[in-house]
C-alpha positions in Angstrom: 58.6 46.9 -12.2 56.0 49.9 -10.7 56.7 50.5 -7.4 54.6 48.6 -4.6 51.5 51.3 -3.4 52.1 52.7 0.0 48.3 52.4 0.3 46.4 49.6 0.1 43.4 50.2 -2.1 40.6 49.4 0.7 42.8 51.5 2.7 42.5 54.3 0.6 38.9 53.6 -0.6 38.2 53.4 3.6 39.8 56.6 4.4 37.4 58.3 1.4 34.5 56.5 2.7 35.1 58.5 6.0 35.9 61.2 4.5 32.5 61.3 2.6 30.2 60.0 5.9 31.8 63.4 7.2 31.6 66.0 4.3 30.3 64.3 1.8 31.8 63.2 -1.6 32.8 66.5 -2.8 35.4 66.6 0.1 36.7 63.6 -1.7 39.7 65.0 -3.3 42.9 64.3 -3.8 45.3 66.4 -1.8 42.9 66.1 0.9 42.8 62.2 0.9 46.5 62.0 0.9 46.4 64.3 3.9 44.1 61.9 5.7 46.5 59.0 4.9 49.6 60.8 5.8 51.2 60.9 2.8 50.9 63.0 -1.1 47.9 62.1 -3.3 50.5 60.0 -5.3 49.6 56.5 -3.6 46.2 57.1 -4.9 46.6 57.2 -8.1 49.2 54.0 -7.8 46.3 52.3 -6.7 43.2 53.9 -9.3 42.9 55.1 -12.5 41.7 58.6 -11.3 39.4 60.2 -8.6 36.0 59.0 -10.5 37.3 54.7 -10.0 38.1 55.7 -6.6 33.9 57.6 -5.7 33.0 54.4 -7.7 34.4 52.2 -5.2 33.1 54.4 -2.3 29.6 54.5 -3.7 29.4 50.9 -3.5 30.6 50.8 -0.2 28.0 53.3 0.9 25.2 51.0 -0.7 26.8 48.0 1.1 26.0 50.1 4.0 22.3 50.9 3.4 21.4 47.4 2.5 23.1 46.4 6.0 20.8 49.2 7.3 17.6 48.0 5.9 18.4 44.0 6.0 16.9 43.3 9.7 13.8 44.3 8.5 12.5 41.5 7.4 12.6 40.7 11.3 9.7 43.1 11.7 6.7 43.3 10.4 5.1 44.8 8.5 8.1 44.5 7.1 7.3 46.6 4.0 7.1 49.6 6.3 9.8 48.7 8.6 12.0 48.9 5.4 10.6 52.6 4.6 11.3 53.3 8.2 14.8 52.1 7.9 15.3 54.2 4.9 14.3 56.9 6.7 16.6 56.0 9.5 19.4 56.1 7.4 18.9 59.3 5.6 18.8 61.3 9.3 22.2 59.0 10.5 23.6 59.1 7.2 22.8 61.9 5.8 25.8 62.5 3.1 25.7 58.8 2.2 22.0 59.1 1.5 23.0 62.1 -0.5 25.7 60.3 -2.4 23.6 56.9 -3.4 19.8 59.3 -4.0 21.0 63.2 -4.5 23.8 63.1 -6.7 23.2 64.6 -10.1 23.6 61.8 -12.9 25.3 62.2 -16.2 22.4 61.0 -18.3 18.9 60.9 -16.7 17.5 57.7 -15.7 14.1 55.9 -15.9 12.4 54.9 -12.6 13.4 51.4 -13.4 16.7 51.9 -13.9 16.6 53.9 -10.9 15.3 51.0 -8.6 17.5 48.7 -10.2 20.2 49.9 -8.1 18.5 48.9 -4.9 19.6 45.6 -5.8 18.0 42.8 -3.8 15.7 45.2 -1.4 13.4 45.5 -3.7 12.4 42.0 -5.0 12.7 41.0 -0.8 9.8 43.9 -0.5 8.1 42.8 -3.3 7.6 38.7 -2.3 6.7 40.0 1.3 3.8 42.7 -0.3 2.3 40.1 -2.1 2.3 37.2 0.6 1.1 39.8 3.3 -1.4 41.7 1.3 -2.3 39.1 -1.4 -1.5 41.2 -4.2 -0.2 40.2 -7.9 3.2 40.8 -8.8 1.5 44.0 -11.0 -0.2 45.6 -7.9 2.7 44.6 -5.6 5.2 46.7 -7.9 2.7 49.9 -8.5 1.9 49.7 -4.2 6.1 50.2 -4.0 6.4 52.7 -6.8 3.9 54.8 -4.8 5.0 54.3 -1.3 8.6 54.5 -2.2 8.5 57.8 -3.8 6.7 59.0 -1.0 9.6 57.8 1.1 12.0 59.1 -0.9 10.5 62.5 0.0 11.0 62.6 3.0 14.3 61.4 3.0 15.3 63.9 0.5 13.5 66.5 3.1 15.5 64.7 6.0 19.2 64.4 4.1 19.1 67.8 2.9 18.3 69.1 6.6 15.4 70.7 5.2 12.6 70.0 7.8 12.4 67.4 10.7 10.2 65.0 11.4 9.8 62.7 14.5 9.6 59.0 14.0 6.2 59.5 15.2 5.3 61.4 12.6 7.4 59.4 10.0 5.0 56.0 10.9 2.1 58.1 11.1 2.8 59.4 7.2 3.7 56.3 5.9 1.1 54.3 7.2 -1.7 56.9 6.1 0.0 56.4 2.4 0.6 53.2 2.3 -3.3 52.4 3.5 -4.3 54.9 1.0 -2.7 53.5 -1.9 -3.8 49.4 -0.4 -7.1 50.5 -0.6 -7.2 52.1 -4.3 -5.6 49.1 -5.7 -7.9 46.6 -3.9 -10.8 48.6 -5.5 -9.3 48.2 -8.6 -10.0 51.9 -9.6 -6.6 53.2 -9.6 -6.6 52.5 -13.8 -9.1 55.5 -13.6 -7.3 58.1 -11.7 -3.7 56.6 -13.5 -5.5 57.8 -17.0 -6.9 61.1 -15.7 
């Protein structure tokens, strides 16, 4: 009979959730998460294959967190761009989460919709409310996110990686000038022309 784990697993998979809020997931190692619990780095792996089941764990946590971030948005319209602002939010007060769900390097590159895809439910909830507030098709409603998301991205990235600052002032200001922009192009039903350019 294996011995019973000194460590619960959401104890351990808390502890490296910490650890990676503070330093981000490459301070996620072994000896180092032991020392956090007190004890060797044997309990982990009683409780997880190897270090790679354990970050999997902790990068669902840290998406748990972000949708918690962004779910009172729907509380405030527009809530399309309270979402982006959200986001935004996040990836200043959470900047080595953000890194961990948006920065990391993947093992195989993905397509932009396998990329959204792991937004889970955010992006169909952002999606119904672009359509009912703007009265767009499903179509327009998902090319108006693709653009105004990437955008968003950006600046997160920008923010995360402490590369420049902006206020939230300036944030609004941005996104509303893009989102507007790309609104108007797709009501005029020209953005085919400029998409095949």
């Amino acid at each position: 009979m294996p011995p019973k784990p000194k460590y619960t697993r959401e104890e351990i998979v808390n502890a490296a959730f910490e650890m990676t809020r503070e330093g981000g997931i490459q301070s996620v190692v072994a000896r180092e998460l032991g020392k956090k619990l007190g004890t060797s780095a044997s309990p982990i792996f009683t409780a997880f294959k190897n270090m790679e089941e354990l970050q999997q764990e902790v990068r669902r946590m840290a998406m748990k967190e972000f949708e918690a971030y962004v779910h009172d948005a729907v509380n405030h319209p527009p809530v399309f761009k309270e979402f982006g602002m959200k986001m935004v939010q996040f990836s200043i007060e959470e900047p080595k989460l953000f890194q961990l769900l948006y920065m990391q390097e993947k093992d195989s590159i993905q397509t932009y919709t396998d990329m959204i895809k792991e937004l889970g439910d955010t992006v169909e909830v952002c999606l119904e409310f672009i359509q009912k507030d703007y009265e767009l098709s499903r179509e327009q409603a998902e090319l108006l996110f693709q653009q105004v998301w990437l955008f968003t991205f950006g600046i997160c990235v920008l923010l995360a990686g402490k590369v420049c600052f902006f206020t939230g002032e300036e944030v609004s200001s941005m996104l509303s000038i893009e989102f507007q922009s790309t609104l108007m192009l797709i009501k005029s039903g020209k953005y085919k022309d400029y998409s095949n350019k």
